[in-house]
Structure formats: C-alpha cells, structure tokens
N, C-alpha and C positions, 0 to 999 in steps of 0.2 A: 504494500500500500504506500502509495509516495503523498507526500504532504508537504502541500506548497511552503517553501518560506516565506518568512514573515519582510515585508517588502523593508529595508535599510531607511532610515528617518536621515534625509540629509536638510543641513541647517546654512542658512543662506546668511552670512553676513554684510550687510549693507555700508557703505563705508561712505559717510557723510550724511548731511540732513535730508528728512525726507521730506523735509516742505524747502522751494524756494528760494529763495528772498527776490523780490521784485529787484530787476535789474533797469536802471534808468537808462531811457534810449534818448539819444537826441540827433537823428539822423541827419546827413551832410546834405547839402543842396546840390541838387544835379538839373543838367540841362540835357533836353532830347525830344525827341520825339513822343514818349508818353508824356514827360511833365508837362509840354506844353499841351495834351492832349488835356491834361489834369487841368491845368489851370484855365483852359478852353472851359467845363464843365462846370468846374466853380465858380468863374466870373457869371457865367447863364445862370446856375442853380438859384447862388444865393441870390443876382441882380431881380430873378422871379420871387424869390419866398421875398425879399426887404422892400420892394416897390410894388407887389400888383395889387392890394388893397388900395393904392393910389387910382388905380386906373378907373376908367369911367365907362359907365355903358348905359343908353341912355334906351330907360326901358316906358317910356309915358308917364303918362300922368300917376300921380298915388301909388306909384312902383320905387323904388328906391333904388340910385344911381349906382353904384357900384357893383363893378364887373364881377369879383366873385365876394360872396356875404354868404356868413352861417345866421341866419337871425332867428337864433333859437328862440326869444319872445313869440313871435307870430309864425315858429315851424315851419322853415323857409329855407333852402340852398338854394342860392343863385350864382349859376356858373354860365356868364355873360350873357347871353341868347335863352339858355335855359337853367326853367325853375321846376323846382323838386321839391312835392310837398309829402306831408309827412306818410300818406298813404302811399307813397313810391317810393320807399324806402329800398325794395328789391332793386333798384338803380345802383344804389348803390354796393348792396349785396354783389351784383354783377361787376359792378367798379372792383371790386376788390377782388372775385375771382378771378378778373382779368390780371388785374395786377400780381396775384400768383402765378398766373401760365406763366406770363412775359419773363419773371423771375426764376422759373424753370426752363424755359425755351433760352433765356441767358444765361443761364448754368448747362442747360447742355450743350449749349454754342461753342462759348468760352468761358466756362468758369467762373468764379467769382466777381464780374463785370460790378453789380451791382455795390459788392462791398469795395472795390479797388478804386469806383469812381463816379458812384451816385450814392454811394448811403452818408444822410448827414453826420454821422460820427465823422467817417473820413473828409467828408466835406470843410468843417466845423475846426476841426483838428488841424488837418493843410492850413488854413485862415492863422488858428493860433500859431503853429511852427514860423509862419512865416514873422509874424508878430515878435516872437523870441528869439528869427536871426536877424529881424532889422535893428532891436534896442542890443540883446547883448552879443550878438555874431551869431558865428557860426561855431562848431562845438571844439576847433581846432583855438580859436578865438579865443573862445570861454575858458578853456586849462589853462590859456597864456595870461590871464588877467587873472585867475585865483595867484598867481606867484606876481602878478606886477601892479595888478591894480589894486588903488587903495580900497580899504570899508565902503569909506562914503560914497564911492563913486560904484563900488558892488552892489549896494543901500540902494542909489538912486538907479540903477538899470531895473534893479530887480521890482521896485515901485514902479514904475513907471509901464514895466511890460504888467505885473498884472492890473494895473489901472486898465491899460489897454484890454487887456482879455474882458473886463469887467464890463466895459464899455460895450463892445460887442456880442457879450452875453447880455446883457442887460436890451440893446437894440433888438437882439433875439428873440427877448420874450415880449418886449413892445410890439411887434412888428404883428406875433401871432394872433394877440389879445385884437389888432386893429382887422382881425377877418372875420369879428364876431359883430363889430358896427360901425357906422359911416366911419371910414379912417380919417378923414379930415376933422372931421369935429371931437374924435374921438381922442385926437392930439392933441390937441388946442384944450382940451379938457384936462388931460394928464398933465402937459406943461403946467396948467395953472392951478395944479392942485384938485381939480372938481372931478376927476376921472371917479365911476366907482368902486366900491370897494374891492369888488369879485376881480375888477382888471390889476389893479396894483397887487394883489396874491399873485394869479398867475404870472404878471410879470416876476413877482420875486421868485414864483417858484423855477421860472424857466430860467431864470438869468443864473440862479445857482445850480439847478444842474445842467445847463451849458460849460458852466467855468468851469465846474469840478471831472466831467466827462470830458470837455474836449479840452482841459487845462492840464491835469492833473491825471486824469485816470487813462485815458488815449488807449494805448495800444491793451491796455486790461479791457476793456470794455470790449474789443474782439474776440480776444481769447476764452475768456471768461465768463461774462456777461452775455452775447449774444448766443443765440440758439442757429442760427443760421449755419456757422458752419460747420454743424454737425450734421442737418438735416441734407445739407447739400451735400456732403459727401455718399449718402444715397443714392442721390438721383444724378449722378452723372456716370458718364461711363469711361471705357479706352480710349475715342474718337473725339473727346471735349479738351476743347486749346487748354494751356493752363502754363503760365509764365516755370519756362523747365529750365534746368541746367541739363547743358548736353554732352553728357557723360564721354561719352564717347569721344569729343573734339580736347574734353577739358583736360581728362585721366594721360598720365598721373600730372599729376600738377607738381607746381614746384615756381621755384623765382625765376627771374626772367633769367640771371648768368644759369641758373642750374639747368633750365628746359633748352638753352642755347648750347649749353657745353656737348648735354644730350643729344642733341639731334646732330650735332658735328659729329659724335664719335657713332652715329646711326642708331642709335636705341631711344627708344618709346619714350615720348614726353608730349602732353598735351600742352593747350593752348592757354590753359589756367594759370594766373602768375601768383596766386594765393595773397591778391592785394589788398583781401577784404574789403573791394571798395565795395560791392555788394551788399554784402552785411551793414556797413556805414551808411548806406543809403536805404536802409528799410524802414519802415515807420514801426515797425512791430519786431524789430530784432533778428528777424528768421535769418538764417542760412541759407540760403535756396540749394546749393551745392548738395543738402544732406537731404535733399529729395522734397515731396508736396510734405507739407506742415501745416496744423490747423491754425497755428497764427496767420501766416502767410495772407492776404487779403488780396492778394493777386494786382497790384496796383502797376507792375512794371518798370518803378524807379530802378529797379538792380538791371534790368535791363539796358536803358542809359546809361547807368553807373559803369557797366561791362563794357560796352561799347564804344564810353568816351576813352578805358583804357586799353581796349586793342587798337583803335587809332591811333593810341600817342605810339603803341609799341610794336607797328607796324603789322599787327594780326589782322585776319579776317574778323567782323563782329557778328554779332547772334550768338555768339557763345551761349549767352542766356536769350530762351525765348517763348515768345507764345508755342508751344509743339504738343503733341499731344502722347501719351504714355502710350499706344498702338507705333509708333514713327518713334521710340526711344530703343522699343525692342526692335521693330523689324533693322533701324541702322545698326545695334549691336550683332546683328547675325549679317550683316552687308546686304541687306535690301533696299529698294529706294524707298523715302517716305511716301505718305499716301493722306487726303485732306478727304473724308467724308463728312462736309456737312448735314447732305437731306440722306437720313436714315429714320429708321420708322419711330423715335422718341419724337423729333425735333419737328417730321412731319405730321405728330398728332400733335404738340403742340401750339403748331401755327392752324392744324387748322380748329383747334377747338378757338382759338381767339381769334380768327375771323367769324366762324360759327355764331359766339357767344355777342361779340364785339356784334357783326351783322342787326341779331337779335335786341341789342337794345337799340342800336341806330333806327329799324325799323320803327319800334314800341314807341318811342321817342317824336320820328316824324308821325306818325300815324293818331298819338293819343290824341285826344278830345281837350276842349278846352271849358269843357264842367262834367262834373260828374253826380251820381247820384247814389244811397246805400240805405237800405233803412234795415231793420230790426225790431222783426216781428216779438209782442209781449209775450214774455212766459208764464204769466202766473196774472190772470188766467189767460188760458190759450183764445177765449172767444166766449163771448157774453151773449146772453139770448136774453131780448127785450120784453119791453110789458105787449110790445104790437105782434110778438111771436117772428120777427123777422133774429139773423146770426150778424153778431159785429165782433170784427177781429180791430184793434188797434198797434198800429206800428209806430215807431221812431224813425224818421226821416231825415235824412241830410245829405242838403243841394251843395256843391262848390262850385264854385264861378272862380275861374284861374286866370280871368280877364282882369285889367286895371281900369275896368267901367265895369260902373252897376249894371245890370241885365234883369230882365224880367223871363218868370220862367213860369210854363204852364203847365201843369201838372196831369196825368192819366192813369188809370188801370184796363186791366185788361184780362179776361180770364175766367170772371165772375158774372154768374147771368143778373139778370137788374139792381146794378150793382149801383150802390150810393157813396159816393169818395164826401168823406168832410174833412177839412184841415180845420185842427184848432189854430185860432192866431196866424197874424204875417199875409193873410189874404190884401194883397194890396188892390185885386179888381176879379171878376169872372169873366171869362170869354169864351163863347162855344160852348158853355156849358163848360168850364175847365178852371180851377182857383186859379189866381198868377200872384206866384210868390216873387217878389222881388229881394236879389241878393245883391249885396252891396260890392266894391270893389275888389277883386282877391282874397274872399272873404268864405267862409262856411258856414250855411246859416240850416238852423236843425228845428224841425216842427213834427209837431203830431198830428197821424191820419189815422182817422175811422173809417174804416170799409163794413157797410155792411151789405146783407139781401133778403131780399123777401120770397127767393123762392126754396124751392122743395132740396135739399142735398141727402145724399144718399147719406148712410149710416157711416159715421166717423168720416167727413169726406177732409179731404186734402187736395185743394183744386189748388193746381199751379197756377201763378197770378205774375204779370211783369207790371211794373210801377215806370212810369216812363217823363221825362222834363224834356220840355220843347223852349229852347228859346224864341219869345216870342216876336222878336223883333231880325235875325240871323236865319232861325228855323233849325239849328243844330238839334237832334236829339240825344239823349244817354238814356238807356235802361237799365232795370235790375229786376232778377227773378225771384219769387219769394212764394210762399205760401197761402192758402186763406181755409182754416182750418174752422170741421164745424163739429155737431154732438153725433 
C-alpha cells in the first residue's frame, strides 16, 4: 500500500516592505508630435467646459437664452436647439450608453485614448504641471535651487504656484455651478456677494477636489482611484494599438559607447540607450520598456521622449510606439507586422452607435411638441350614480413644449354615449370638446370624469384613447387607457 507524502511547507521570505511609499513624479517637458496633439485637446476641452455657458442661443420668447442650461427648478436641459424634459429622460439614458460604446470602440481601436487624452484628471493635471514648470522649472531646475536657492525665494515659488492651482480650481468649480443658470447674471451675483448658497458649496466643493486630484494626488488617482483600467483590460484584445516598446529593435540595451562598441565587434545590441528619458517623461512613472502596466494611461509622451533621443543619436525612431501585442510577437519570430482594425469587436461597436445614435436622432426629429398622460383612479376603480349611469375618473396632464400658450381640445374615444367633464381650467367649449389652455412650456394637470349610460357587459374593460388637438396648429397626441365598469 503506498501513501502519498505529506506535500514539504516551503516558506517565502519577503525582503522589504510590503506596502509602497508613494514615489513623487515630476515629469520633464517634451516636445512632438503627441504633446502637441495633447495640448491641441486641452486648449479645445477646457476652452468648451470654461466658456460655453457664455454662449447664446436664442430660443423666443419666455425660453431662456443660453445655449446649454441644466435648470433643475423648472426640469429643463437645454442643449442649444434642443430641450429635454423631464419625461425624456431615456435621452439621456441613451447619451450615456453611447458614451460607453465610443469608450469601448476606443479601447478597442487604440487603447486607452480616453485616459491619455480626454479624461479631465489628465486634462486638469497637464494645466497644473504646466503651472509648476513655468513658476519653479523644470525638475532638473528644481534639484538645482534646493542647493542654490534661498528659503525665501523657495517660500515665494512655492506660494505662488499653489495660489495658481487654487485659482484655476477654484474657476473650475465656478464655471460648473454657471451651467445650472443664466451664467451672466449668475457672475455678477457671485462677484458681488448675492450668489446663492447651494453655488458657493459647490464651488468650494469642486475647487478642493480639483486642487487636491489634479495638485496633489495626479498620477494616484489613475492607478488607484479609477476603475477604468481594470475594466478595460477586458475588453481589448491582441489587435488594439497600445503605446509599446519594441522589444525586438531595443534588446539588449545598453549606452550609447556600449551598443556602438557592440555592433563594431558584430554582436547583438539594440537600439535602446537606457537614457530613461522615457521614464522622465511619464506623468505616472511607468517604464514602458517593462511591458503594458496598469498605471500607464497610454498618453505617448515616452514616445516623443524616444524619439527626440534617436534623433540627436542618429537612430531610427519609433523605438517606442502605438503597435499592437499581435505585431510584437509575429516581428519576434521575423514576420511582417499586420494592422486589423475592422474585426468583429470594433465592427459591433460602431455599429451599435450608429444603431442606437440613429435611434435617438430619429425620436428627436420626429417627437411632438405637447404631449398628453393621464392616470386612471384606483380606489375606487368606477363609481355608479344615483341616475344608474358608470363614471371612471382620471388624472390628466397636457405639456405644451412651445414658448406660447396654446389652447388644446380635449377627446375620448372608445366609450358608447360617453360624457367627458373636466373639473376646472375649461377656458371655452368647441365642437362639443372642453379647451384647456396651457400656458408657455409649461404642464398643466386637471381632472376628467368619463362617464355612460349604456348597458356594459359584466366587469367590462373597454379600451378608451384620451386624445389633445391643438386648437389653433391642429397637432394631435394620444394616450391609451382604460374605462373600467361593475
């Protein structure tokens, strides 16, 4: 009888800490073709988020000016042309699953797009770096003034930059507060004090976690804080660009006399001069040489960085680049590279966002410009009179999405000698029809008795549509609903 042994307990010594310590990055300035892509981006982004409450869009009478407004008082988005009221809310719903495809359709493109050059962290962050290399340099700069420069003059750079960051945290959170009402007036009120209460919160609240995210926290808030990229490491595949080092051109690395001495005497020396300008140019520390890394935010400064040094040191550049992990291996076995964009991820997700996109564009030109919903009583479902006739009573409400009052006349349909009464708001009768008048972009809610005096079957449930005709256009809207008897 053989009896297994008993498995050997081996014991893992660790040799140093096992948390950390936050390493402070202060990455060099580089010039290329991505930064100026970058700062292309950022001048757009922010010159949209810090001015378009300014702009104007001039929507008539009793409508209010501004291009886009949240006016949560009166349940209102307006986004220039178009207004979203609070029963279309699925707009928005759709807004935002859009905004997920595109954010996968850009992760399966190229990778992190969004975090390297649209998400305001990175946005916000760029703004401030640039900040702390116009008051104290650059970080070659800054070592040289801890041994030369005095206190005071350390004292006043270092006041001075976070006054700045504070400044433009602080515009930050002004700027947001003025998409909630007329931004013009809404200035003029905060300068002088009368702004209210709710805006000077938010503003404090946005101005401090501005300063302290994109001051202070930067490259943690990637790593740590965001969920993103974890989530996108899922959903991409072999075939998605992703700023690479090119193993193959770089290996083995070495300095520029050692890779030169090498390739005299004919043996293997890559292109890599181990200059760490790479590393010096990252805003979140990474290495890119030691493969994809969840800090990484894909932004492409190493790229530049690489680039301006095979130039000065007569290499070819791309060393570092957008490539994709499919085209890493096939050049490690001497294949040519190979670029599939339209493969079956990327083509479901363009076309679910034309699809989806299509679908509100349609919704959008097609809606009505009032609508109509009532809500039939439940308790009780239908009252039977002293004249022996059945009356159901509903809750009604007309919107008018027009900046003029409209008059609207009212119908059913469904019920045999059927008697419509609105309590209230009958502004006249016509046809035989009450005419409610609703006031300008406005919702206005009354109550209707439907009754009849003929014969229904046992428990009947006659389908009934409740129907508004503007009386002066002729638009109509319905709604389907019940008229429920004993």
């Amino acid at each position: 009888m053989n009896v297994a042994s008993k498995p050997e307990t081996v014991e893992t010594e660790i040799d140093g800490p096992l948390y950390e310590s936050r390493r402070k990055i202060y990455p060099i300035a580089v010039h290329g073709t991505f930064r100026r892509i970058k700062w292309t981006l950022l001048i757009i982004t922010l010159g949209i988020y810090y001015l378009l409450p300014f702009v104007r869009w001039d929507r008539g009478p009793n409508a209010p000016s501004q291009a886009v407004l949240v006016d949560l008082a009166n349940g209102r988005f307006y986004f220039f042309f178009i207004e979203i009221w609070p029963q279309e809310i699925y707009y928005v719903t759709g807004l935002l699953i859009l905004a997920a495809l595109v954010l996968f359709l850009m992760n399966a493109v190229a990778g992190r797009l969004w975090c390297g050059y649209l998400c305001p962290q990175t946005v916000w962050t760029d703004l401030f770096q640039v900040i702390e290399r116009m008051v104290e340099g650059d970080p070659r700069q800054r070592r040289e003034k801890l041994k030369t420069a005095s206190r005071a003059q350390r004292a006043f750079e270092a006041a001075a930059k976070h006054f700045l960051w504070i400044m433009v945290a602080w515009w930050t959170g002004g700027a947001w507060v003025l998409y909630f009402a007329d931004a013009p007036t809404l200035t003029m009120q905060l300068l002088k004090g009368e702004g209210p209460a709710v805006a000077y919160l938010w503003i404090g609240i946005l101005t401090f976690t501005t300063y302290v995210l994109a001051g202070h926290m930067r490259e943690q808030v990637c790593t740590y804080m965001c969920p993103w990229p974890r989530i996108q490491a899922a959903l991409t595949d072999e075939y998605a660009l992703n700023v690479t080092y090119r193993y193959d051109r770089g290996e083995p690395r070495g300095s520029l006399k050692k890779t030169e001495a090498l390739k005299r005497e004919g043996l293997p020396a890559g292109d890599c001069v181990d200059c760490h300008q790479c590393v010096a140019a990252c805003p979140t520390g990474v290495d890119i040489r030691l493969g994809s890394q969840l800090a990484c935010i894909q932004c492409g400064l190493c790229i530049d960085a690489c680039d301006t040094v095979m130039k000065k040191v007569g290499r070819p550049t791309a060393l570092i680049a957008y490539d994709t992990e499919m085209n890493v291996e096939r050049r490690s076995k001497g294949l040519a590279p190979i670029t599939k964009i339209l493969r079956a991820r990327t083509v479901l997700y363009a076309a679910l966002i034309a699809v989806i996109g299509g679908i509100m564009v349609y919704s959008l030109a097609a809606r009505g410009t009032e609508s109509v919903s009532v809500l039939h009583d439940r308790n009780p479902l239908f009252v039977q009179l002293s004249d022996g006739s059945i009356r159901n009573a509903y809750t009604m409400r007309i919107v008018n999405k027009q900046p003029m009052p409209r008059r609207f006349a009212v119908a059913v349909e469904g019920v045999p000698q059927a008697r419509l009464e609105v309590a209230g708001g009958v502004s006249a009768v016509e046809n035989g029809h009450p005419v409610i008048e609703v006031g300008p972009d406005q919702t206005y809610e009354l109550r209707v008795l439907l009754s009849t005096h003929a014969k229904l079957p046992a428990e009947a449930s006659l389908g009934i549509t409740f129907s508004i005709t503007d009386v002066a256009g002729g638009q109509t809207s319905t709604v389907f609903d019940h008229f429920k008897g004993p």
